[in-house]
mmCIF file of the N, C-alpha and C atoms, coordinates in Angstrom:
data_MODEL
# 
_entry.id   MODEL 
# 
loop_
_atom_site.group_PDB 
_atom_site.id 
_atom_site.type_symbol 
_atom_site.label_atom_id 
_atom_site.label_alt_id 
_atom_site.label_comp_id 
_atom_site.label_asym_id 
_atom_site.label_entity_id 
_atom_site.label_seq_id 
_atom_site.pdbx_PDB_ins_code 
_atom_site.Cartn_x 
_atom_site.Cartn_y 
_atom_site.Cartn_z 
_atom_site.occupancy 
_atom_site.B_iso_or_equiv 
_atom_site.pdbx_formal_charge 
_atom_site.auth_seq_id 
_atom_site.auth_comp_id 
_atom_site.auth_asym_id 
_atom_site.auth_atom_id 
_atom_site.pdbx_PDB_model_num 
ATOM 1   N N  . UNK A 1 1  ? 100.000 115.219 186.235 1.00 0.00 ? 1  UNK A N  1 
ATOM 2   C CA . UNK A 1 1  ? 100.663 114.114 185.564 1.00 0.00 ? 1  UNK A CA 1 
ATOM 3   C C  . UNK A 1 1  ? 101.972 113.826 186.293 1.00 0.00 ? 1  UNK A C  1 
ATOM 4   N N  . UNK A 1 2  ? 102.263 112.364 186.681 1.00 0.00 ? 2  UNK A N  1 
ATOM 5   C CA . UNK A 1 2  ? 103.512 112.253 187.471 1.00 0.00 ? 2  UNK A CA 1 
ATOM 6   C C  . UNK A 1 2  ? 104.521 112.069 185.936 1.00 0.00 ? 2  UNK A C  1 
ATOM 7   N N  . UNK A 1 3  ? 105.579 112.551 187.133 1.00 0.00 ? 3  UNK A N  1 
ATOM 8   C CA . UNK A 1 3  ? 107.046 112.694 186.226 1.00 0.00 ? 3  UNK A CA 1 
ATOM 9   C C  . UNK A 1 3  ? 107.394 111.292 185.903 1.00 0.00 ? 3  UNK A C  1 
ATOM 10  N N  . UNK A 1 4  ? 106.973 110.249 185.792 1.00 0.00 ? 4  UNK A N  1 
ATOM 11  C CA . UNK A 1 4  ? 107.232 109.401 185.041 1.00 0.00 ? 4  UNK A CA 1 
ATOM 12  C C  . UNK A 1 4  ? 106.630 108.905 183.805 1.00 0.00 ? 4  UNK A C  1 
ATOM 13  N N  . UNK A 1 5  ? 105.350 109.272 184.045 1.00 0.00 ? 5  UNK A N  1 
ATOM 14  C CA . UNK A 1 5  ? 104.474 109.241 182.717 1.00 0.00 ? 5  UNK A CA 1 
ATOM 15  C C  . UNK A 1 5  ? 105.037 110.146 181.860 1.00 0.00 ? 5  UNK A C  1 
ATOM 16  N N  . UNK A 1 6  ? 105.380 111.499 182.368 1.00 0.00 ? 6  UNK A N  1 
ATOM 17  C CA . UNK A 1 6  ? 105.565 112.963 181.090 1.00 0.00 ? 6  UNK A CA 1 
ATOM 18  C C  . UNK A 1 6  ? 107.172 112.359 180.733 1.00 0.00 ? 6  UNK A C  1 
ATOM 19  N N  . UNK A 1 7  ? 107.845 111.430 181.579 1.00 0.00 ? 7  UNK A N  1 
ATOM 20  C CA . UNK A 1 7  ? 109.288 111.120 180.875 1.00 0.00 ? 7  UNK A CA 1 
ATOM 21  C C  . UNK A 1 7  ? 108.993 109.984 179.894 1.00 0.00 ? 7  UNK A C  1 
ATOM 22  N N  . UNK A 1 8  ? 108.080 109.247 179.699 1.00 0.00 ? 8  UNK A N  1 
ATOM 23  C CA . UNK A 1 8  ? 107.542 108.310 179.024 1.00 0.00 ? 8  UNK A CA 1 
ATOM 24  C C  . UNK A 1 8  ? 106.766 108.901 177.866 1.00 0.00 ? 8  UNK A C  1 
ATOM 25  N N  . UNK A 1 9  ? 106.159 109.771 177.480 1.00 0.00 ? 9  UNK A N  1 
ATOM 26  C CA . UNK A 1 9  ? 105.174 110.317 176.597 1.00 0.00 ? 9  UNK A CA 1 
ATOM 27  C C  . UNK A 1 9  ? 106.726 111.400 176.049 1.00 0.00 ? 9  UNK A C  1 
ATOM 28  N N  . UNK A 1 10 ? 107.671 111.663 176.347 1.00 0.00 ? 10 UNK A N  1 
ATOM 29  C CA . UNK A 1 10 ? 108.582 112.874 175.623 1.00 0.00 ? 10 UNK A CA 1 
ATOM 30  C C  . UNK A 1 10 ? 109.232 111.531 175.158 1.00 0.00 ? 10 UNK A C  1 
ATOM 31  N N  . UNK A 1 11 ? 109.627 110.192 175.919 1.00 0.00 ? 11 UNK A N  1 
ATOM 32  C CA . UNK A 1 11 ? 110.739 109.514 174.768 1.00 0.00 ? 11 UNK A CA 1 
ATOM 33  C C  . UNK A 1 11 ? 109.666 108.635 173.611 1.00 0.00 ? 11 UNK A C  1 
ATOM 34  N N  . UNK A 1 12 ? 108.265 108.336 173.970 1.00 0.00 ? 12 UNK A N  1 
ATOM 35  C CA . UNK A 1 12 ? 107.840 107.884 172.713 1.00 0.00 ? 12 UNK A CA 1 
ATOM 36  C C  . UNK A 1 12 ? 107.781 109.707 171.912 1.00 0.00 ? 12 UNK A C  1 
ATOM 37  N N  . UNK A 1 13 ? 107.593 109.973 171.945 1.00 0.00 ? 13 UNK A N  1 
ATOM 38  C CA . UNK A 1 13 ? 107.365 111.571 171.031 1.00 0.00 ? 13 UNK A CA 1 
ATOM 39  C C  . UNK A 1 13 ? 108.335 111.902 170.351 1.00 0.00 ? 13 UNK A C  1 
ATOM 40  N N  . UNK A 1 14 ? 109.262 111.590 171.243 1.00 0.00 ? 14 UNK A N  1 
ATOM 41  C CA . UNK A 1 14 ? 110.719 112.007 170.717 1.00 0.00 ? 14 UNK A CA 1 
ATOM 42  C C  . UNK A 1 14 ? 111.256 110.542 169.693 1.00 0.00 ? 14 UNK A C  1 
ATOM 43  N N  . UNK A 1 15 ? 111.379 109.794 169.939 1.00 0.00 ? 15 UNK A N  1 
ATOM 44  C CA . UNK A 1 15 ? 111.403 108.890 169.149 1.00 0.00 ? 15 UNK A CA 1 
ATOM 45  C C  . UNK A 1 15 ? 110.289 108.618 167.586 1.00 0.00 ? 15 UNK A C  1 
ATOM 46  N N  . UNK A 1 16 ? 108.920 108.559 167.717 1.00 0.00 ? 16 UNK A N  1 
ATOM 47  C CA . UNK A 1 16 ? 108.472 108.429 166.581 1.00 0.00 ? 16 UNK A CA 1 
ATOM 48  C C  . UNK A 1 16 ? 108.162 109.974 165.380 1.00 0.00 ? 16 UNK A C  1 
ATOM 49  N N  . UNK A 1 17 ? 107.959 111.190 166.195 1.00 0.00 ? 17 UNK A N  1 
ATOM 50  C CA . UNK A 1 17 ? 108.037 112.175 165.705 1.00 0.00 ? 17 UNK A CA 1 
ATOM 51  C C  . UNK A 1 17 ? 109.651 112.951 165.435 1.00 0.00 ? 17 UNK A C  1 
ATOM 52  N N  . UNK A 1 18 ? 110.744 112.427 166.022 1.00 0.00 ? 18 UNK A N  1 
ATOM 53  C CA . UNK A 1 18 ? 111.889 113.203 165.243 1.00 0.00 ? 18 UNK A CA 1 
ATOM 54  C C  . UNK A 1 18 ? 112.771 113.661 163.809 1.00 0.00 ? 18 UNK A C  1 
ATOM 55  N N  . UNK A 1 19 ? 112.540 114.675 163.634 1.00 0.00 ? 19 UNK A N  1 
ATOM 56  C CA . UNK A 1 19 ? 112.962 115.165 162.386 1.00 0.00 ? 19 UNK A CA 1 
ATOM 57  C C  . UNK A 1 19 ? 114.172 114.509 161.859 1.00 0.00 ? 19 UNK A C  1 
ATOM 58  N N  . UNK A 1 20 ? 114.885 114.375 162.795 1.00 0.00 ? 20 UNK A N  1 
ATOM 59  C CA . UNK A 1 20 ? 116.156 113.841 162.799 1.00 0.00 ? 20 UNK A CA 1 
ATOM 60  C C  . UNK A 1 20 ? 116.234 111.785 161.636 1.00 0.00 ? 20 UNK A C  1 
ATOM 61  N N  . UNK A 1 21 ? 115.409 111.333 162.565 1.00 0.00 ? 21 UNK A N  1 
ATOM 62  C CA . UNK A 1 21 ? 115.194 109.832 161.734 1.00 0.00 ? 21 UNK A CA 1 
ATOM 63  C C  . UNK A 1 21 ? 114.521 108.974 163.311 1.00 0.00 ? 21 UNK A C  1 
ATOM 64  N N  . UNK A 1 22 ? 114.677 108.094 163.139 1.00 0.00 ? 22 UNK A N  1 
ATOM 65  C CA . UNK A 1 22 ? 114.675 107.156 164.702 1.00 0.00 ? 22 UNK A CA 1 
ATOM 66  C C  . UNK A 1 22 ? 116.141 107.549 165.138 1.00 0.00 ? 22 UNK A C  1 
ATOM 67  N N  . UNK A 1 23 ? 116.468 107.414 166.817 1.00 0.00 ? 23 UNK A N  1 
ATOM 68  C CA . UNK A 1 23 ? 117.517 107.289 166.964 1.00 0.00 ? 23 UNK A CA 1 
ATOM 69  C C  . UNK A 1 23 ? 117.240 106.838 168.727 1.00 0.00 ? 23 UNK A C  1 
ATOM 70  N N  . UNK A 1 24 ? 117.547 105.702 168.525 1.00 0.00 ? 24 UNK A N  1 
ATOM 71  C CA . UNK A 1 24 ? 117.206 104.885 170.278 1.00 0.00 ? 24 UNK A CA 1 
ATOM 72  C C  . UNK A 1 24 ? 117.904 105.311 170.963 1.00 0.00 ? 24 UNK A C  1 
ATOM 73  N N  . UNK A 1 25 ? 118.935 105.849 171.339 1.00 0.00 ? 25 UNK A N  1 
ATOM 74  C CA . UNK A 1 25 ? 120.131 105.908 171.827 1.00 0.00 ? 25 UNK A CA 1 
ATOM 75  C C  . UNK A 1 25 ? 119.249 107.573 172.927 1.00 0.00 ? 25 UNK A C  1 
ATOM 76  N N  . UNK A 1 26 ? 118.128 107.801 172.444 1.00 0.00 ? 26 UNK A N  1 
ATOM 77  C CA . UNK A 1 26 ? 117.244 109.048 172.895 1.00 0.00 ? 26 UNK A CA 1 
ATOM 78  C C  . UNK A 1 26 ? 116.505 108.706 174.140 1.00 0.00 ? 26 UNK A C  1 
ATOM 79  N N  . UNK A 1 27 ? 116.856 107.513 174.192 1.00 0.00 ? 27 UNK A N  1 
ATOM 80  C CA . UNK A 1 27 ? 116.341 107.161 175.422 1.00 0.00 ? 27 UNK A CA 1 
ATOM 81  C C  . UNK A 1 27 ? 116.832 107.048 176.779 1.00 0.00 ? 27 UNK A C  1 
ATOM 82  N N  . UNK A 1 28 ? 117.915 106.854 176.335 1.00 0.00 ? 28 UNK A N  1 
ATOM 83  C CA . UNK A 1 28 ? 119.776 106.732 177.454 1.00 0.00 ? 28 UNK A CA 1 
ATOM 84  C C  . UNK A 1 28 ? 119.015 107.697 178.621 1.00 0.00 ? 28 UNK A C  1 
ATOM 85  N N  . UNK A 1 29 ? 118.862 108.975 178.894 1.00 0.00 ? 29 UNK A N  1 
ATOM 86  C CA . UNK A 1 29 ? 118.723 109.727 179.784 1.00 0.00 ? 29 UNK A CA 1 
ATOM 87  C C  . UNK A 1 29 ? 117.871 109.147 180.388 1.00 0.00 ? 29 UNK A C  1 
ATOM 88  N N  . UNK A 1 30 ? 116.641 108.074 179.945 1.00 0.00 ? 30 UNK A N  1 
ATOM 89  C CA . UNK A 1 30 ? 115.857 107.887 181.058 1.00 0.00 ? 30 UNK A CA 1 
ATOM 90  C C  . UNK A 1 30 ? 115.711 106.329 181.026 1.00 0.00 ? 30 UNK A C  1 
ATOM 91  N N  . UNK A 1 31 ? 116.856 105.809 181.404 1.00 0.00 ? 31 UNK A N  1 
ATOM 92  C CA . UNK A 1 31 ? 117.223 104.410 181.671 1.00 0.00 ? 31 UNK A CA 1 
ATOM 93  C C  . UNK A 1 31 ? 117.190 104.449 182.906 1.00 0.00 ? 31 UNK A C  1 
ATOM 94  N N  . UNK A 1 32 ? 117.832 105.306 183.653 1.00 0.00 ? 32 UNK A N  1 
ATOM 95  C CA . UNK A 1 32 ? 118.141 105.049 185.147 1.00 0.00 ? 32 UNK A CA 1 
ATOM 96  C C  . UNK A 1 32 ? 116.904 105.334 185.743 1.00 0.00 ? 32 UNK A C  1 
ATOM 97  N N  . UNK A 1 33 ? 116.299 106.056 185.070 1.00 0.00 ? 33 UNK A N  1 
ATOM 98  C CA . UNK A 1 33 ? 114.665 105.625 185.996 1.00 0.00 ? 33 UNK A CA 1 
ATOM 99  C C  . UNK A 1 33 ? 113.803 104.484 185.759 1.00 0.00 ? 33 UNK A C  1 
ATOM 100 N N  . UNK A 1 34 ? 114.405 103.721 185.100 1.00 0.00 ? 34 UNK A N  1 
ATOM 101 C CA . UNK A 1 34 ? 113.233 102.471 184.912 1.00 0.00 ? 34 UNK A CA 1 
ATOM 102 C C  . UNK A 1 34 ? 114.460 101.703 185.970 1.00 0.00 ? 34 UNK A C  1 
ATOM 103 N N  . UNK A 1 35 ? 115.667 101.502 185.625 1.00 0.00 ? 35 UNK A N  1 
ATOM 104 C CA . UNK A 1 35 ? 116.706 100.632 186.596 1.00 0.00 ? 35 UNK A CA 1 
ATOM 105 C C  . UNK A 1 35 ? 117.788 101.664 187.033 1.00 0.00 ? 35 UNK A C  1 
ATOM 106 N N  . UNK A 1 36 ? 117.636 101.840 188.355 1.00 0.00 ? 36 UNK A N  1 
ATOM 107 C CA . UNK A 1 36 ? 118.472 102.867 188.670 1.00 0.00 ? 36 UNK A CA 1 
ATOM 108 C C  . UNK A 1 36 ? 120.312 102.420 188.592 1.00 0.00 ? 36 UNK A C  1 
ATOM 109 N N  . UNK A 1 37 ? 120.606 101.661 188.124 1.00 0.00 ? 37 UNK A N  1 
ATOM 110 C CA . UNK A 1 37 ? 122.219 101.521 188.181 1.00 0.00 ? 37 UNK A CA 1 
ATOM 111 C C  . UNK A 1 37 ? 122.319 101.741 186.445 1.00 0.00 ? 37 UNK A C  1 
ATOM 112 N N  . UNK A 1 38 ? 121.361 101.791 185.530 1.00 0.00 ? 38 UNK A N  1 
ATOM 113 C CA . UNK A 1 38 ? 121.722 101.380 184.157 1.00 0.00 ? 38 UNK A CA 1 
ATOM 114 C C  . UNK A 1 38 ? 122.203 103.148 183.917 1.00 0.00 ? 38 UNK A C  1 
ATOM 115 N N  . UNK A 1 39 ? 123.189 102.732 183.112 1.00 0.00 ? 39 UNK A N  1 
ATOM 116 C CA . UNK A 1 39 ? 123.561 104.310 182.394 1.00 0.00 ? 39 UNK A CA 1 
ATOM 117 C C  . UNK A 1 39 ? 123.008 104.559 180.624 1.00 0.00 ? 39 UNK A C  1 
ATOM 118 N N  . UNK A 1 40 ? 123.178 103.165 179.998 1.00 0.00 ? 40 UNK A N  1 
ATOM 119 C CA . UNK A 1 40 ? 122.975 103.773 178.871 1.00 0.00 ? 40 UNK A CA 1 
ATOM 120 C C  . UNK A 1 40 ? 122.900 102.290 178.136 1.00 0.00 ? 40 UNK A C  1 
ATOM 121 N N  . UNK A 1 41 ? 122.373 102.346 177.039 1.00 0.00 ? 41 UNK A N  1 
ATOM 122 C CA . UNK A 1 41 ? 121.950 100.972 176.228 1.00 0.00 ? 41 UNK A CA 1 
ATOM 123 C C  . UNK A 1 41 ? 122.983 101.266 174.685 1.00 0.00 ? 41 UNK A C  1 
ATOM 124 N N  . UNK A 1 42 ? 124.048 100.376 174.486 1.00 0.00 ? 42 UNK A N  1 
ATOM 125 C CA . UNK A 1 42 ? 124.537 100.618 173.341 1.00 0.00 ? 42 UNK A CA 1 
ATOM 126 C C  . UNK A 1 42 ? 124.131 100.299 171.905 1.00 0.00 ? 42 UNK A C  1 
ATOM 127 N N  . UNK A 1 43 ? 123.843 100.674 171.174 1.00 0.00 ? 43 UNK A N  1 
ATOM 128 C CA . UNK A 1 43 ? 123.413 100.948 169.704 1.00 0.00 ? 43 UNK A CA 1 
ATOM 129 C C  . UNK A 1 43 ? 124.452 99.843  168.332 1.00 0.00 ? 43 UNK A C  1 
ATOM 130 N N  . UNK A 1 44 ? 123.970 99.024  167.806 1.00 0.00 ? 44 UNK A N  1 
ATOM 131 C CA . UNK A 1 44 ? 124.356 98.747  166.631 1.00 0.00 ? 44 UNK A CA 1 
ATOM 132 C C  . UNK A 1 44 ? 123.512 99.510  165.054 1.00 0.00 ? 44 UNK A C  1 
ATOM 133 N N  . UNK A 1 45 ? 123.984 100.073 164.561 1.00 0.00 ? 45 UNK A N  1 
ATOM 134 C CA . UNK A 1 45 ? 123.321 100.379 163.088 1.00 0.00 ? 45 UNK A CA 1 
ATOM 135 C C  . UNK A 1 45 ? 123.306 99.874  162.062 1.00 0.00 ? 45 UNK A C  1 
ATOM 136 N N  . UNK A 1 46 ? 122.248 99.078  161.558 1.00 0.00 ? 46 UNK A N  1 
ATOM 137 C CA . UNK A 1 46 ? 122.592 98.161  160.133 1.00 0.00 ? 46 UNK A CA 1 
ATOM 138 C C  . UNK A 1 46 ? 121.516 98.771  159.546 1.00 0.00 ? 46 UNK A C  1 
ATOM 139 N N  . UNK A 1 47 ? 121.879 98.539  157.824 1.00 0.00 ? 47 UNK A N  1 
ATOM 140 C CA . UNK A 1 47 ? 121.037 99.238  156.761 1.00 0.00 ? 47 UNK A CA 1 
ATOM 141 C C  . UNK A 1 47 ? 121.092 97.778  155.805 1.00 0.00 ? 47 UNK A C  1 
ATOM 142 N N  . UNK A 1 48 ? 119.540 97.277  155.585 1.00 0.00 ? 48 UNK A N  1 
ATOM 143 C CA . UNK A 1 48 ? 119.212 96.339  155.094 1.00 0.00 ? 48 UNK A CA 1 
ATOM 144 C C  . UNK A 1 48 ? 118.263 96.607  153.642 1.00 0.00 ? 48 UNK A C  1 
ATOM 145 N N  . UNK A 1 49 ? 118.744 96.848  152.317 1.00 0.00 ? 49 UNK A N  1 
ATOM 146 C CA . UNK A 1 49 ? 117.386 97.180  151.120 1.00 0.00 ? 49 UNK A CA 1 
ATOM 147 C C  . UNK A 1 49 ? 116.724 98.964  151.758 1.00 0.00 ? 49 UNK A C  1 
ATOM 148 N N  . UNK A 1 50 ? 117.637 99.604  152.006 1.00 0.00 ? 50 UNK A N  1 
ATOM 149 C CA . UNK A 1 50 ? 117.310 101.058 152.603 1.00 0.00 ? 50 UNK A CA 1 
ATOM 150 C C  . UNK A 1 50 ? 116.694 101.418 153.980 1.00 0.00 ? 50 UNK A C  1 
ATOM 151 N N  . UNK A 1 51 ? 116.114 100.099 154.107 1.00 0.00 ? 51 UNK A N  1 
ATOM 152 C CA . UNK A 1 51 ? 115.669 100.034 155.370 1.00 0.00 ? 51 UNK A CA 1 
ATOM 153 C C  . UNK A 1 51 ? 117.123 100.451 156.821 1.00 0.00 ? 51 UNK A C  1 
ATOM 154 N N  . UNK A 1 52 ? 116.649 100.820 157.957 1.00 0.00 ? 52 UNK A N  1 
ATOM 155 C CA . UNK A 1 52 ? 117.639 101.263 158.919 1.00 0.00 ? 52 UNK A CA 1 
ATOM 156 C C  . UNK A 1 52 ? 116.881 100.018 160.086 1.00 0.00 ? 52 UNK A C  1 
ATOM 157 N N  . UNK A 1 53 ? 117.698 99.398  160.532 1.00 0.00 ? 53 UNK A N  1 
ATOM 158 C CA . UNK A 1 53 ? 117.451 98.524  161.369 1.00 0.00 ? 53 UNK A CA 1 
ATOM 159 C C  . UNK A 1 53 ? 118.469 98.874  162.898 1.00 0.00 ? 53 UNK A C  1 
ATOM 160 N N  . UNK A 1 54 ? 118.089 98.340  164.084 1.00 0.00 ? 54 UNK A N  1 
ATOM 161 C CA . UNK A 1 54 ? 119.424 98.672  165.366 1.00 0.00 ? 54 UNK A CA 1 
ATOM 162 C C  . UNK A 1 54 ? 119.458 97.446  166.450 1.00 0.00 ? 54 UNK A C  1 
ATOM 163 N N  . UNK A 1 55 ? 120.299 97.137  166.933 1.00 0.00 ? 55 UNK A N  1 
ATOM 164 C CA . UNK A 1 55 ? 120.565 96.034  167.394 1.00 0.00 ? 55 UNK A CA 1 
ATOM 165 C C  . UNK A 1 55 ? 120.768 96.817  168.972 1.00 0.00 ? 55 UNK A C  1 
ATOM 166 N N  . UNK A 1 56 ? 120.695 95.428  170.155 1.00 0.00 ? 56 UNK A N  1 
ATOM 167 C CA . UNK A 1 56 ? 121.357 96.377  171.318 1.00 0.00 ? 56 UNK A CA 1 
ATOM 168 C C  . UNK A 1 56 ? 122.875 95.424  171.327 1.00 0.00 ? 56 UNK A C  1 
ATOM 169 N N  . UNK A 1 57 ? 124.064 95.990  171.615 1.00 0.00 ? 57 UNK A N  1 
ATOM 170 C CA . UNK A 1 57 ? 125.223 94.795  171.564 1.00 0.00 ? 57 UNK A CA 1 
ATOM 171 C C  . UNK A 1 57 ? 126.022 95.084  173.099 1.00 0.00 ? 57 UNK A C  1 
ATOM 172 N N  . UNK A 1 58 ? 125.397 96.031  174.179 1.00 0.00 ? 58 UNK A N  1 
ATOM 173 C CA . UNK A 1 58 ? 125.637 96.454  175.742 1.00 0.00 ? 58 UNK A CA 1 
ATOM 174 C C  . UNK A 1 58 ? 125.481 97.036  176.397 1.00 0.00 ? 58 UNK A C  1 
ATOM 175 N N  . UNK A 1 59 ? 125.292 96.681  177.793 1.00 0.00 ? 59 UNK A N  1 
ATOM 176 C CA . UNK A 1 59 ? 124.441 98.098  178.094 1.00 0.00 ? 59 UNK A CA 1 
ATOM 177 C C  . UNK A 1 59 ? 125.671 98.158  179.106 1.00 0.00 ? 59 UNK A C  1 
ATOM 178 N N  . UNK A 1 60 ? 125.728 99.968  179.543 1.00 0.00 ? 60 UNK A N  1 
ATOM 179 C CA . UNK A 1 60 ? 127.152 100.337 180.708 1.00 0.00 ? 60 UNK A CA 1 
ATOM 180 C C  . UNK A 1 60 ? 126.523 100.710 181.683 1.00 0.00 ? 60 UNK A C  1 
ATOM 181 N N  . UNK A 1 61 ? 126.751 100.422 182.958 1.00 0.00 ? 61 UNK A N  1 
ATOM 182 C CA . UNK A 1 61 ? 126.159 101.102 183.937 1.00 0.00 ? 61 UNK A CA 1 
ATOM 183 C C  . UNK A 1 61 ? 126.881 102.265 185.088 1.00 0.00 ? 61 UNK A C  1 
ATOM 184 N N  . UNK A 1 62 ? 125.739 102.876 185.499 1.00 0.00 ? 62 UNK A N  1 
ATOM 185 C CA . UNK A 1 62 ? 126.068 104.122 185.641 1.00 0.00 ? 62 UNK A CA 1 
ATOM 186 C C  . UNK A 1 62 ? 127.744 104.711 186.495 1.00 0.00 ? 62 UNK A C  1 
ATOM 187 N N  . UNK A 1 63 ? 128.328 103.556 186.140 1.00 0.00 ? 63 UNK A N  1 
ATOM 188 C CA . UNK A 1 63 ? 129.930 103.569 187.009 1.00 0.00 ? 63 UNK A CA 1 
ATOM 189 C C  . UNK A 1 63 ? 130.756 103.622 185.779 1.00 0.00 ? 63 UNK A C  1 
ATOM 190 N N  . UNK A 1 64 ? 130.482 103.371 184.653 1.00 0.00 ? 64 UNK A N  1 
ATOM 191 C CA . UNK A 1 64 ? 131.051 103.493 183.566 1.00 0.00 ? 64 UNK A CA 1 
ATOM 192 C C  . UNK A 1 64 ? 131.444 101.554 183.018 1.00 0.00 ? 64 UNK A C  1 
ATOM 193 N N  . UNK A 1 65 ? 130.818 101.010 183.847 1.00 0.00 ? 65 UNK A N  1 
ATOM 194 C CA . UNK A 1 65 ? 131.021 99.626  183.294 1.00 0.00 ? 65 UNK A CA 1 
ATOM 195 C C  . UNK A 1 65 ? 130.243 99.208  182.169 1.00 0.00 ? 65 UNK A C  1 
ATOM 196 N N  . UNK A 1 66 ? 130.680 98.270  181.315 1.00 0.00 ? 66 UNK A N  1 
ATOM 197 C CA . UNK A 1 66 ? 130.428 97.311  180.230 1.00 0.00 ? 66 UNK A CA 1 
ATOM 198 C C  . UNK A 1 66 ? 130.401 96.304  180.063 1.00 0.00 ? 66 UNK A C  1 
ATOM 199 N N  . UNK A 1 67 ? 129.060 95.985  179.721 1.00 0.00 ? 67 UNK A N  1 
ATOM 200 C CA . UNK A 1 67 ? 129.077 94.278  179.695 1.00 0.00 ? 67 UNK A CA 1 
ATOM 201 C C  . UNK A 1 67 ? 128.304 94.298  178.255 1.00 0.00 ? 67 UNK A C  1 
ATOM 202 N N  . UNK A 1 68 ? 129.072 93.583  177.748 1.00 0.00 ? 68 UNK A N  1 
ATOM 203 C CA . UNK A 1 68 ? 128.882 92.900  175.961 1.00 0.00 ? 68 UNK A CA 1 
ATOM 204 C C  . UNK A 1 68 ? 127.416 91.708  176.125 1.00 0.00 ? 68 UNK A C  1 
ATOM 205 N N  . UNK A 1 69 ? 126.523 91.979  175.287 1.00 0.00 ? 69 UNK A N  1 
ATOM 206 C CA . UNK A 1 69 ? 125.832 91.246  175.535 1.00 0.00 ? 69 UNK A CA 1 
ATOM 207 C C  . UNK A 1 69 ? 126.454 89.689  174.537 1.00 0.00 ? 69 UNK A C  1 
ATOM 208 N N  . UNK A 1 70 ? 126.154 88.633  175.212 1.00 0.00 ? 70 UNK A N  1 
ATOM 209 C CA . UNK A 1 70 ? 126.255 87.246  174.575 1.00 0.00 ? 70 UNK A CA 1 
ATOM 210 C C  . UNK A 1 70 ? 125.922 87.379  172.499 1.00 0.00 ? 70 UNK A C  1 
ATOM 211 N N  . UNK A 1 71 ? 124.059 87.492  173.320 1.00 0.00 ? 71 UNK A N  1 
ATOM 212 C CA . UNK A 1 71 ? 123.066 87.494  172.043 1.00 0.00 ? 71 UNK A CA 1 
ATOM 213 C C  . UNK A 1 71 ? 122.996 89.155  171.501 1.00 0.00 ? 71 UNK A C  1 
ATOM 214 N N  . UNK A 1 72 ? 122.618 89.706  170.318 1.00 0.00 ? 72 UNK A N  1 
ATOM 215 C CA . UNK A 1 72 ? 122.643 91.004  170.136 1.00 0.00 ? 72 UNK A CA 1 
ATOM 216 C C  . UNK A 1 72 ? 121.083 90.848  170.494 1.00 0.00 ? 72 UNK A C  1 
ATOM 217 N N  . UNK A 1 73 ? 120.288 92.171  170.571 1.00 0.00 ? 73 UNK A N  1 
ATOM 218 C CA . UNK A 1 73 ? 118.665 92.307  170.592 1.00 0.00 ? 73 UNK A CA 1 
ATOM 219 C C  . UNK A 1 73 ? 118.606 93.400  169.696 1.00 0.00 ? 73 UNK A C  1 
ATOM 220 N N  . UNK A 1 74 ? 117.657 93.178  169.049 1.00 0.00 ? 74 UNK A N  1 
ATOM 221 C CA . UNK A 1 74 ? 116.921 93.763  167.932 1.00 0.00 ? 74 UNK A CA 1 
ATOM 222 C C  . UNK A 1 74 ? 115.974 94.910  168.756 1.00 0.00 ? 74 UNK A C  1 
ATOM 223 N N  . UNK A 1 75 ? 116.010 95.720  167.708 1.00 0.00 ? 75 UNK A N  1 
ATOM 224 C CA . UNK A 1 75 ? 115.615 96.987  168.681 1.00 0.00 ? 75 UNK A CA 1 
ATOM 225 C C  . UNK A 1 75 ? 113.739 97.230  167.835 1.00 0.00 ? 75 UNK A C  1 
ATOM 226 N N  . UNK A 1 76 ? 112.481 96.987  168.241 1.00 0.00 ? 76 UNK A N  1 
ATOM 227 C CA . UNK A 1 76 ? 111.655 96.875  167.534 1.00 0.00 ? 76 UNK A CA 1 
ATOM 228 C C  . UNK A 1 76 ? 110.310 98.271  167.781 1.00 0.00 ? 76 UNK A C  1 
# 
């Protein structure tokens, strides 16, 4: 199995099976292998009727820069 598939099968795993709740932000470590300059995707948290919903509102790249996105994206 190449190391990109087994990094792909641990963040869906890790994401729908965590004890913890959802938490996207679990994915950060393997951003830079899909785009090698990205460092990390920033997280909004809203709670709608109990429901937990997440927005993306920037992503920083791996120099420590920030760019605010315009539009937020819904994290689905």
């Amino acid at each position: 199995m190449s190391p990109f598939i087994r990094d792909v099968i641990v963040v869906v795993a890790v994401l729908r099976c965590s004890l913890l709740g959802y938490d996207p932000a679990l994915v950060n470590p393997y951003l830079p292998k899909v785009l090698e300059n990205l460092g990390a995707v920033v997280y909004e948290e809203l709670e709608n009727e109990g429901q937990t919903f997440f927005n993306i509102t920037s992503v920083v790249s791996s120099h420590g820069e920030q760019l605010m996105l315009k539009q937020v994206s819904d994290v689905k």
